[in-house]
C-alpha positions in Angstrom: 140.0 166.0 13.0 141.6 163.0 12.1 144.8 162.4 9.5 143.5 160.6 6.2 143.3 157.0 6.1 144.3 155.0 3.3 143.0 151.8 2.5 144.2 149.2 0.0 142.1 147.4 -2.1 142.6 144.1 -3.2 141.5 141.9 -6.5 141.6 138.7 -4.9 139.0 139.1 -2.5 136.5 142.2 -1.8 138.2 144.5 0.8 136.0 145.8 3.8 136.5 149.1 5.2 134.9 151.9 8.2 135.3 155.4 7.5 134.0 158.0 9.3 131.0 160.7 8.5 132.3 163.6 7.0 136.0 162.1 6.6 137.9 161.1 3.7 139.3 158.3 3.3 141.8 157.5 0.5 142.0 154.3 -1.7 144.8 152.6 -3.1 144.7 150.5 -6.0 148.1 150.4 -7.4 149.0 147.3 -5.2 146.6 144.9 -7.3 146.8 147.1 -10.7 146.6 144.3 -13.3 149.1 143.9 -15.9 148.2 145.9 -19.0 145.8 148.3 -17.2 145.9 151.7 -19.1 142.7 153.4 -17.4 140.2 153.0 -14.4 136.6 153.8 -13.9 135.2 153.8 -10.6 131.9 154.2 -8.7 130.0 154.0 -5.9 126.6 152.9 -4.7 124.0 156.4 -3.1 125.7 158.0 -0.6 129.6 157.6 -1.5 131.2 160.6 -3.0 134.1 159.6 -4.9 136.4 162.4 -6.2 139.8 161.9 -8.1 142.9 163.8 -7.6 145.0 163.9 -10.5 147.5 166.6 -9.2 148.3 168.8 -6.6 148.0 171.5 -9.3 144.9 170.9 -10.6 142.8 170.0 -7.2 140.3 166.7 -7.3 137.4 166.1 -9.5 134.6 164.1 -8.8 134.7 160.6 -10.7 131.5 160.1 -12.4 131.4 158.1 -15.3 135.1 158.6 -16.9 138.0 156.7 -17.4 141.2 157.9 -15.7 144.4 157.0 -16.7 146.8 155.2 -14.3 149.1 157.9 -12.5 151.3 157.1 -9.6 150.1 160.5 -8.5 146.9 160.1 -8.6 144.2 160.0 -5.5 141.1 158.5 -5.1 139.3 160.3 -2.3 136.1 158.5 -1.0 133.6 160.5 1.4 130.5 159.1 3.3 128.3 161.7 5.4 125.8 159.5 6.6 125.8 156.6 8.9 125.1 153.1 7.5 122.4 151.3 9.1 124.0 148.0 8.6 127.4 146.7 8.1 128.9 146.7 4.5 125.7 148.5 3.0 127.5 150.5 0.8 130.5 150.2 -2.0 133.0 151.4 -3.9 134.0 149.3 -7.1 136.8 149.6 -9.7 137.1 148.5 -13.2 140.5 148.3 -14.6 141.2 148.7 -18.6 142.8 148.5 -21.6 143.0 149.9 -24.7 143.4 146.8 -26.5 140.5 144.4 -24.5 136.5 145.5 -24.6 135.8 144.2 -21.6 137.3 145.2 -18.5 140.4 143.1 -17.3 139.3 143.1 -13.7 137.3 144.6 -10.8 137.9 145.4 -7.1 134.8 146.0 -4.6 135.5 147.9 -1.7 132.5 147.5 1.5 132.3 150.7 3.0 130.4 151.1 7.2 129.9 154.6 7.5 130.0 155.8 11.2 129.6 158.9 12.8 131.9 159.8 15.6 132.2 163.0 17.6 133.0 164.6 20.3 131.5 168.0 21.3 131.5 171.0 24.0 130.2 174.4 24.0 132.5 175.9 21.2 130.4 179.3 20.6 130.8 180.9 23.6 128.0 183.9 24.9 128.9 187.0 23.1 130.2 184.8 19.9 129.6 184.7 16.7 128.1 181.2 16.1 130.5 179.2 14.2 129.0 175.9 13.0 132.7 174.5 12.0 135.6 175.4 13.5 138.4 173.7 14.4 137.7 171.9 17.8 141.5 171.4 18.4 142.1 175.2 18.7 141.1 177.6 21.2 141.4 181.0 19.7 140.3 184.1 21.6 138.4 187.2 20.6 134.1 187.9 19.8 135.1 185.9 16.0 136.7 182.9 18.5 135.8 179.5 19.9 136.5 177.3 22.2 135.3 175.0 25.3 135.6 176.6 28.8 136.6 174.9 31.7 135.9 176.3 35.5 138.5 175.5 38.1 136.2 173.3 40.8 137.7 175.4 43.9 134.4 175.8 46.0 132.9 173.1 48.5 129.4 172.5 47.3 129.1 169.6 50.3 129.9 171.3 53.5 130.5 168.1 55.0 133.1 167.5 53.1 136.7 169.0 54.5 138.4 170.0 50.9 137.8 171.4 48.1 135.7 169.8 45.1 138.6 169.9 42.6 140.9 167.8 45.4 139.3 164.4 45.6 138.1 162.4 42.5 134.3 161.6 43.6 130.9 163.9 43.3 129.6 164.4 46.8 126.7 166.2 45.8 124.7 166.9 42.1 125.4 170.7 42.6 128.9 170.0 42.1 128.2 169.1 38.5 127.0 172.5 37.8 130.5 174.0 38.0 131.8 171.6 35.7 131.1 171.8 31.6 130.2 169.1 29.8 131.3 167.2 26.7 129.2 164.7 24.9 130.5 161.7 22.9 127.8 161.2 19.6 128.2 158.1 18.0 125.9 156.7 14.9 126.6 153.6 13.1 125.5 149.5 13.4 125.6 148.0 16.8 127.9 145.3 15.3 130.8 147.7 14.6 131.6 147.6 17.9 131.8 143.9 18.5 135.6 144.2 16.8 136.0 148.2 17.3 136.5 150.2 20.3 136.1 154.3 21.6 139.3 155.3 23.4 138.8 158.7 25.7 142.1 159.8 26.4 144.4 162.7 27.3 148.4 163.0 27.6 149.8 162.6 31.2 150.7 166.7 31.2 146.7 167.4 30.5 145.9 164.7 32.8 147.3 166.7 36.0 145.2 169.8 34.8 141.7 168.1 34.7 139.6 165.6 35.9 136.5 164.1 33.7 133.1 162.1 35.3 131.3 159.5 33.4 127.6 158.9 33.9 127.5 155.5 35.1 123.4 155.0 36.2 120.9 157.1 37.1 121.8 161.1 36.8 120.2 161.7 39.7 122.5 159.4 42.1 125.9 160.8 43.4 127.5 156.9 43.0 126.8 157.1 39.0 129.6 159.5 38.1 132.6 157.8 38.1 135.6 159.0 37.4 137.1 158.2 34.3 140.2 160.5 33.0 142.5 163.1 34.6 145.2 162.7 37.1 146.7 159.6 37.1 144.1 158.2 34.7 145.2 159.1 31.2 142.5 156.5 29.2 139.4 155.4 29.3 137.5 152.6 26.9 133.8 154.2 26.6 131.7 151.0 27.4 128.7 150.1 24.4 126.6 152.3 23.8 123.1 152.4 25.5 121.9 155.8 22.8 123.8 157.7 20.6 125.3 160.2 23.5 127.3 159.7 26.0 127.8 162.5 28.8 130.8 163.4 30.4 131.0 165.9 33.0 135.1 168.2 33.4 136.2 170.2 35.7 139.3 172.2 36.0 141.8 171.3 39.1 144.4 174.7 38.4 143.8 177.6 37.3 147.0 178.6 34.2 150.2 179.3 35.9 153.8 178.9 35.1 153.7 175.7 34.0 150.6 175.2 32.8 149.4 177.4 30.1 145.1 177.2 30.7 145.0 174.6 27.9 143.6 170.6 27.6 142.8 168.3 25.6 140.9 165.5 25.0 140.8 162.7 22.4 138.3 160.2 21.5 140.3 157.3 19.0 138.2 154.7 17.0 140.0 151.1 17.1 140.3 148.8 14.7 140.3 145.1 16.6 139.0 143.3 13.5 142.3 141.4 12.9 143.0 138.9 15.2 147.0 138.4 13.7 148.0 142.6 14.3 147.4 144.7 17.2 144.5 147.8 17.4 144.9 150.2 14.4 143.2 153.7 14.9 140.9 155.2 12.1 139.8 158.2 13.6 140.4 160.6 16.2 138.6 163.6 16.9 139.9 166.1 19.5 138.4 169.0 21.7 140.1 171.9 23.8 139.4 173.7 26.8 140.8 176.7 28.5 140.3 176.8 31.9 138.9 179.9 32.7 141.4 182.5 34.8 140.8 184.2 38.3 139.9 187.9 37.5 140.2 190.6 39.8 137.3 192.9 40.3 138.4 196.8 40.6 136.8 199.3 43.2 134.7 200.8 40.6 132.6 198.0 40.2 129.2 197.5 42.4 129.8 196.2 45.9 128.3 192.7 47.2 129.6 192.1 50.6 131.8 194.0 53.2 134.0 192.2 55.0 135.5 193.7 58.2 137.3 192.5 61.5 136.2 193.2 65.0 138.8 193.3 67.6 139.2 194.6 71.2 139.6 198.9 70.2 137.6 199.2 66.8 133.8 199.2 68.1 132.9 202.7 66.4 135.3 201.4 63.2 133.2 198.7 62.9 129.4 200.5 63.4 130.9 202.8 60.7 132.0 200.6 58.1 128.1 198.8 59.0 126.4 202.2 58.3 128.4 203.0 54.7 127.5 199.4 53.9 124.1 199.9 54.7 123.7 203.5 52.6 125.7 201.3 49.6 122.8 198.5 50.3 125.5 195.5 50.9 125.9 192.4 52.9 128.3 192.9 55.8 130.4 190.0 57.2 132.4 190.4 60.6 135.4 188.2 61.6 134.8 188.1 65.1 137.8 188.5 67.1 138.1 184.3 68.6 138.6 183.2 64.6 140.7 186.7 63.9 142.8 186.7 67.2 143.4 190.6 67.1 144.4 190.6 63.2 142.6 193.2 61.7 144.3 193.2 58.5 141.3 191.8 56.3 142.6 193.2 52.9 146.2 192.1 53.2 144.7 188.7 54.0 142.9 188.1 50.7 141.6 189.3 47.3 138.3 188.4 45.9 137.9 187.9 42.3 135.7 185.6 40.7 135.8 182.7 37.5 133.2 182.4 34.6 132.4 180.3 32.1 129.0 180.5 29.8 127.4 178.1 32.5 128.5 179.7 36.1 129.7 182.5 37.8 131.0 181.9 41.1 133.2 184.1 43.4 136.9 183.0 44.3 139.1 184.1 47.0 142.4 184.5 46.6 144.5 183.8 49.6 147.5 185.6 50.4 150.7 184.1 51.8 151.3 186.3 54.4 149.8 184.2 57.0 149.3 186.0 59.9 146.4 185.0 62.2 143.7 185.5 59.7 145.0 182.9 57.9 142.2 180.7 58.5 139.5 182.8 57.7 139.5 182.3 53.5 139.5 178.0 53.9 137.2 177.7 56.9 134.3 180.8 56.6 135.0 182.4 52.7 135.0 179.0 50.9 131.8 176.9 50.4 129.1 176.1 47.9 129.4 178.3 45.1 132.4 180.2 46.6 135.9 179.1 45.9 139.5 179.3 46.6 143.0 179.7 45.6 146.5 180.1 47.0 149.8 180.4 46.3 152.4 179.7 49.0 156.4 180.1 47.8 158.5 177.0 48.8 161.5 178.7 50.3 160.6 181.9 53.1 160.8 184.5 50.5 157.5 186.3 51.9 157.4 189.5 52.5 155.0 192.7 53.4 154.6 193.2 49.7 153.1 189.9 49.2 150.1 191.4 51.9 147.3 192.2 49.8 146.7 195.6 50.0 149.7 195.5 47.6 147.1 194.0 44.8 145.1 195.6 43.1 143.3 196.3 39.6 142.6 199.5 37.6 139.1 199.5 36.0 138.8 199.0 31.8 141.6 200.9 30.1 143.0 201.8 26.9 147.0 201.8 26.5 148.7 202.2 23.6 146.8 201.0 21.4 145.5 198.0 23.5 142.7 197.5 24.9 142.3 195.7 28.6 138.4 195.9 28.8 138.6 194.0 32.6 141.6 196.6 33.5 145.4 195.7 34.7 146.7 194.5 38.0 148.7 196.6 39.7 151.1 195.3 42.3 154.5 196.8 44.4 157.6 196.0 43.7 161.1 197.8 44.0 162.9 200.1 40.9 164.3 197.8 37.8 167.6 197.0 38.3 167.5 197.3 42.5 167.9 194.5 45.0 164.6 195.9 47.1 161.3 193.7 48.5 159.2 192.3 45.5 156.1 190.4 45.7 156.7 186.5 45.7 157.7 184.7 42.4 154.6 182.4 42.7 152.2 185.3 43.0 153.5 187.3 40.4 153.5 183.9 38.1 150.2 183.0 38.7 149.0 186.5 38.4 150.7 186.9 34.6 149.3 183.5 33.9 145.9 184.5 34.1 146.7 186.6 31.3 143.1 189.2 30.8 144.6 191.2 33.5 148.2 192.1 32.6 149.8 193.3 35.9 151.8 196.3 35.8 154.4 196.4 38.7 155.2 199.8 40.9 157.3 201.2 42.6 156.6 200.9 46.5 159.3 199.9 48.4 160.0 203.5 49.6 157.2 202.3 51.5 157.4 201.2 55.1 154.5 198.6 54.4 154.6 198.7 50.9 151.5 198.5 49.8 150.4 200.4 46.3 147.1 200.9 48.2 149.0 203.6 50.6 149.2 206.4 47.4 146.6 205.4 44.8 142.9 204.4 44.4 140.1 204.6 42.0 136.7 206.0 42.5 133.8 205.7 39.7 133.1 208.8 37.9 130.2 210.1 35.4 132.2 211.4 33.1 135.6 210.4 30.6 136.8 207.1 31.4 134.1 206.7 34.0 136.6 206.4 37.0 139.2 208.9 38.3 142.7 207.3 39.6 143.5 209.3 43.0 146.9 209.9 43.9 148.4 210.6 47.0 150.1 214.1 47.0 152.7 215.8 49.6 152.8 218.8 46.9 149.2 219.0 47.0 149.2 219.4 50.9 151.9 222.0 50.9 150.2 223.5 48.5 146.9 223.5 50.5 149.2 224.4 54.0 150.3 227.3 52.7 147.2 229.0 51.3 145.8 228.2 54.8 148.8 229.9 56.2 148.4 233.0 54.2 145.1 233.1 55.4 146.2 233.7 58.9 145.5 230.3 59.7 148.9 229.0 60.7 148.2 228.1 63.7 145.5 225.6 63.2 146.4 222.0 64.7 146.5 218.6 63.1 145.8 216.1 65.3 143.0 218.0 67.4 140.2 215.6 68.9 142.0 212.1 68.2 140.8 209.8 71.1 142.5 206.7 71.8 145.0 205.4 74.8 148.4 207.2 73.5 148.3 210.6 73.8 148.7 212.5 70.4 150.7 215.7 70.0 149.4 218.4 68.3 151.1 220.2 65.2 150.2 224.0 63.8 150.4 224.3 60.1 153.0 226.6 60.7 154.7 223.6 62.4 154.5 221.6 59.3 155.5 224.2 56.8 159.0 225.1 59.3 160.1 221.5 59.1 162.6 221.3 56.6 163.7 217.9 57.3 159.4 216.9 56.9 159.8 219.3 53.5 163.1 217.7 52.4 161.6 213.8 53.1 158.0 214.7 51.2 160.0 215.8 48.3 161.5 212.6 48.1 158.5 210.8 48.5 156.7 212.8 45.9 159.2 211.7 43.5 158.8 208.5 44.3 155.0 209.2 43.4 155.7 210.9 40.3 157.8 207.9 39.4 154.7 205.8 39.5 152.3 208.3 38.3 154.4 208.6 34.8 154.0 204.8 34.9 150.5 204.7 35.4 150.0 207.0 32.9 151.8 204.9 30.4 150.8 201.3 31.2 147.2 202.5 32.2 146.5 205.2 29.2 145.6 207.9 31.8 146.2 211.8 30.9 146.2 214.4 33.8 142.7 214.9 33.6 141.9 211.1 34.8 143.9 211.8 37.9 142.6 213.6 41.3 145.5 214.9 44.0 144.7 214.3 47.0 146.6 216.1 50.0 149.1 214.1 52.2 152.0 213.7 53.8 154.6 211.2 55.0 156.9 210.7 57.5 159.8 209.1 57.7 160.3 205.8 60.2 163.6 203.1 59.8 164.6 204.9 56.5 161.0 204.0 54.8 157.8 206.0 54.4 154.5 205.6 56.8 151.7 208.1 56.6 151.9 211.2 59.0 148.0 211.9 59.2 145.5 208.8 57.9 146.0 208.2 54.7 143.3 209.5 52.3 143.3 207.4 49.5 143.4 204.6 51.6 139.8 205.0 51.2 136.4 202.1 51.1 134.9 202.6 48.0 131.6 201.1 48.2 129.5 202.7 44.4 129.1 206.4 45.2 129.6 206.1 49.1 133.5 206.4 50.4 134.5 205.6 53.8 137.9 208.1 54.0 140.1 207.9 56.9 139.2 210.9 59.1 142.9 212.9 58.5 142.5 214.9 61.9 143.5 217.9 59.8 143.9 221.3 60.5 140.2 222.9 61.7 139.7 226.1 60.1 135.9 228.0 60.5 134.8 225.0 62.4 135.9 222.4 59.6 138.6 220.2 59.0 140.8 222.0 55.8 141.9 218.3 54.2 138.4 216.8 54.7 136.8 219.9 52.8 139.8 220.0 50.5 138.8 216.3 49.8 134.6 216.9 49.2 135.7 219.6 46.7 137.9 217.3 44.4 134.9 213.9 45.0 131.9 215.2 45.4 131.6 217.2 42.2 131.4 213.6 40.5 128.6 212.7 42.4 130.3 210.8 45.4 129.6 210.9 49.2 132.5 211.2 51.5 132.1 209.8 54.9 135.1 210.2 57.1 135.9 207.3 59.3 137.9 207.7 62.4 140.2 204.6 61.9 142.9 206.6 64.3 143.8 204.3 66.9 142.6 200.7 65.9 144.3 201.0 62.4 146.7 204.6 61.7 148.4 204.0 64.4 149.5 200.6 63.2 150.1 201.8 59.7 147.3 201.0 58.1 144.1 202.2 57.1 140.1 202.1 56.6 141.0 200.1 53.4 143.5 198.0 55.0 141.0 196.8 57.4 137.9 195.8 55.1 137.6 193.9 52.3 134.7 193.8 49.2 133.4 191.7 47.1 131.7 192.8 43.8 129.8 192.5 40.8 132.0 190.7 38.0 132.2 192.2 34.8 130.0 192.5 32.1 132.2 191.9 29.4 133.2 188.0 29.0 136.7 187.4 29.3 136.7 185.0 26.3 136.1 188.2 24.3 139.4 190.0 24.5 142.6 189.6 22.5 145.3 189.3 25.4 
């Protein structure tokens, strides 16, 4: 990994040299040529490979037992690939001729100490092919790629500890090693090298903010024997004498890629020449290893549910025993925020995300906190993150936060195929306003960091029609059995219309939305002929269905979707301060928990003893083998614009595929 070094040799007195297994080393002899010297021969004792370069044209040759002729062009490349066991115990000598004297005119010896230097990770990552010698200074993505992995050390592995594992430089606890990789200095050659050489670890300052690297000082079983030796504001380390011929260090990750930091470090290990007492330290070698630290990915509904997370507060009893029964049927964990630690904020999805970071070693879970900080803001830090559970953040400097930068505006499409590319762990998908317009976006820091990750490119929306704004209120995905294996579900106002007016020419037109809500605030009732006589209601959906369209053409695009990927589902919208809220729950707003949905119970129009959307609804899902259970989220949630997704939260089972395995 190193630049060749050239060493002079000299006809005075025998030269002394180390070179490095496996490296070449190049010799000069034109500084102590003597005068009449026409021709060269040159060998070397078992174990030295000496080849001559005559030309850049015609490549090198090994020596044997030939004259060369003198040519300022020429090379002499010497190569050891074993260790010596002793200092000096092998040679290189060099006869110099003429044409007109028998007998040589002069020799030069050259001591060679061969020692083996290098410093290794886990290069072939799972899924790889095994690739014995790559370049350990590139990290190049794809199955045919290598490269070291780092993890970003975001959990809290000692819960008496207050932050986070990657913000203090000390190892509370041995099961914090286990999220960190390792790299191994190997080093063979004499003892006595090192009484006049010395091993440099080191790392620029730009990598040093990006990792942090432990050094086995005593017994691996004792906290107080990793020290910390690199990273931060540590940018060097000298690696004491050896004790064996491996040295353990132990990385971890402190960011996760982001604007400024592209995922990528490095680390050096630099042989020093001390020999000379009259110049400084030369270096002879320097070998060089790179990690990428391994991104945040975002798990799409699709995927098998873990844990439901849900809020209790003062009016959402029956909310809450439904979303425990669904998670029961789906065989999850359920976690409820009890009111004192939520203080009446419900909003469980807007509050975080939760993704998950892998490396060939570990897979742990990482929530992603939002910036919205409302009072669940505690809940991620002080109950979500713990051993083997992480945790991220992105807060903007200035007060640019707005509703879109609430969660329920983030989320991922399952694997796709778009032009051409594959995104085998899907795309983010986030709100934003139309190019060119001055409306809300999400937070530059979020959208940087979410780019940076890079396996999940996000595609941005349109949602600020949107009183909340949230790409969760008109779109979801459910898994399917067939095609892609997942259908996308839009919401539709043309759908409901549609549906509205078949009722309607059934005789149906005066069936009643709104029939059998319970809660403190009495609800008015409205006929389908109601809905279908409202022309400002007609005139508003159209607009909002464009605004659906819009995105729909987009998804499409961006996602690789045809017509036959996407479901319909009937809604409508009303219209409050100049911006869209949903005038019955929002269907797609739906908990997708495997082949169990919990749907927001629309309160729709009750025709031969059945709700019409509700029916409408198990005739588009449950043909793909999905069981709809409708939640009454009415009062505790509709009525503050949101819905059952807005109010739970899920975490899943991470991909299959590796990340390491796609092209970005």
């Amino acid at each position: 990994m190193s630049m060749k070094r050239i060493v002079r040799v000299s006809l005075e007195h025998p030269t002394s040299a180390v070179c490095v297994a496996g490296v070449e080393t190049l010799v000069d002899i034109y500084g102590s040529v003597p005068e009449g010297t026409e021709m060269f021969e040159v060998y070397g004792t078992p174990g030295v490979d000496i080849y001559i370069s005559p030309s850049v044209e015609r490549g090198r040759e090994r020596a044997d037992a030939r004259r060369w002729h003198v040519d300022t062009g020429l090379e002499i490349i010497v190569v050891m690939n074993s260790p010596s066991n002793d200092l000096n115990d092998s040679h290189v000598q060099i006869s110099y001729h003429s044409s007109h004297e028998p007998l040589p005119l002069a020799y030069a010896v050259l001591y060679l100490t061969c020692v083996d230097i290098a410093l290794d990770c886990d290069l072939n990552c799972e899924g790889r092919q095994n690739r014995s010698f790559v370049d350990k200074r590139q990290w190049v993505w794809g199955p045919s790629g290598y490269g070291a992995i780092l993890l970003v050390n975001c959990d809290k592995d000692d819960l008496n500890c207050y932050d986070q594992d990657n913000c203090d430089q000390h190892v509370h606890c041995l099961q914090d090693l286990e999220d960190m990789s390792i790299m191994v200095l190997r080093t063979q050659g004499p003892a006595a090298l090192f009484d006049d050489h010395r091993l440099i670890l080191h790392t620029s300052s730009y990598d040093a903010k990006w990792a942090r690297v432990f050094h086995t000082c005593g017994p691996e079983d004792s906290c107080e024997a990793y020290r910390h030796v690199l990273g931060q504001n540590k940018v060097s380390y000298e690696v004491p004498r050896f004790h064996g011929d491996e040295e353990r260090f132990f990385v971890e990750g402190l960011s996760f890629p982001d604007a400024s930091f592209t995922g990528l470090v490095s680390f050096h290990v630099t042989l020093l020449d001390d020999s000379n007492e009259d110049f400084s330290e030369s270096p002879i070698f320097t070998d060089t290893v790179v990690f990428r630290v391994a991104p945040w990915i975002m798990t799409p509904s699709t995927l098998p549910p873990l844990e439901v997370y849900v809020c209790r507060v003062g009016n959402n009893t029956c909310f809450v025993d439904a979303v425990a029964e669904l998670a029961r049927k789906a065989g999850c964990k359920l976690t409820i925020c009890p009111q004192n630690e939520n203080r009446n904020d419900r909003w469980i999805q807007d509050e975080m995300e939760l993704g998950y970071v892998e490396a060939p070693h570990k897979t742990f879970p990482v929530v992603f906190d939002s910036p919205r900080n409302g009072e669940l803001q505690d809940f991620p830090y002080k109950r979500i993150l713990g051993p083997d559970f992480g945790y991220v953040t992105r807060e903007p400097q200035d007060s640019s936060v707005s509703g879109l930068d609430s969660f329920g505006n983030l989320e991922v499409s399952p694997p796709v195929v778009a032009n051409g590319k594959e995104y085998p762990l899907g795309r983010i998908l986030i709100g934003g306003n139309l190019p060119g317009s001055s409306g809300r976006r999400v937070t530059q820091v979020v959208r940087d960091f979410l780019h940076a990750q890079r396996v999940q490119p996000p595609v941005e929306l349109f949602v600020d029609w949107l009183a909340v704004g949230h790409v969760d209120e008109f779109l979801s995905f459910v898994p399917a059995p067939d095609g892609k294996g997942f259908r996308m579900l839009l919401a539709s106002p043309g759908a409901c219309f549609k549906l509205f007016q078949e009722k309607q020419k059934w005789g149906h037109g005066r069936a009643l939305l709104f029939k059998g809500v319970v809660g403190d605030k009495q609800i008015n009732t409205v006929s389908i002929n109601q809905v279908l006589s409202n022309a400002n209601l007609i005139s508003y959906n159209k607009f909002v269905q464009s605004c659906i369209d819009w995105n729909r053409e987009v998804l499409k695009r961006e996602l690789g979707l045809t017509e036959q990927d996407i479901i319909d589902i009937p809604q409508l919208f009303k219209i409050e301060r100049r911006k869209a809220v949903a005038f019955f729950p929002d269907l797609v707003n739906m908990l997708v928990l495997g082949k169990h949905l919990g749907i927001p119970k629309p309160f729709g129009p009750i025709i031969n003893g059945r709700c019409c959307l509700e029916e409408k609804v198990r005739s588009l899902l449950e043909p793909l083998g999905l069981h709809c259970t409708f939640i009454d989220d009415f009062t505790p949630y509709h009525m503050l614009h949101g819905e059952v997704h807005c109010g739970t939260n899920v975490r899943r089972q991470p991909f299959s595929f590796k990340w390491w395995n796609m092209v970005p």
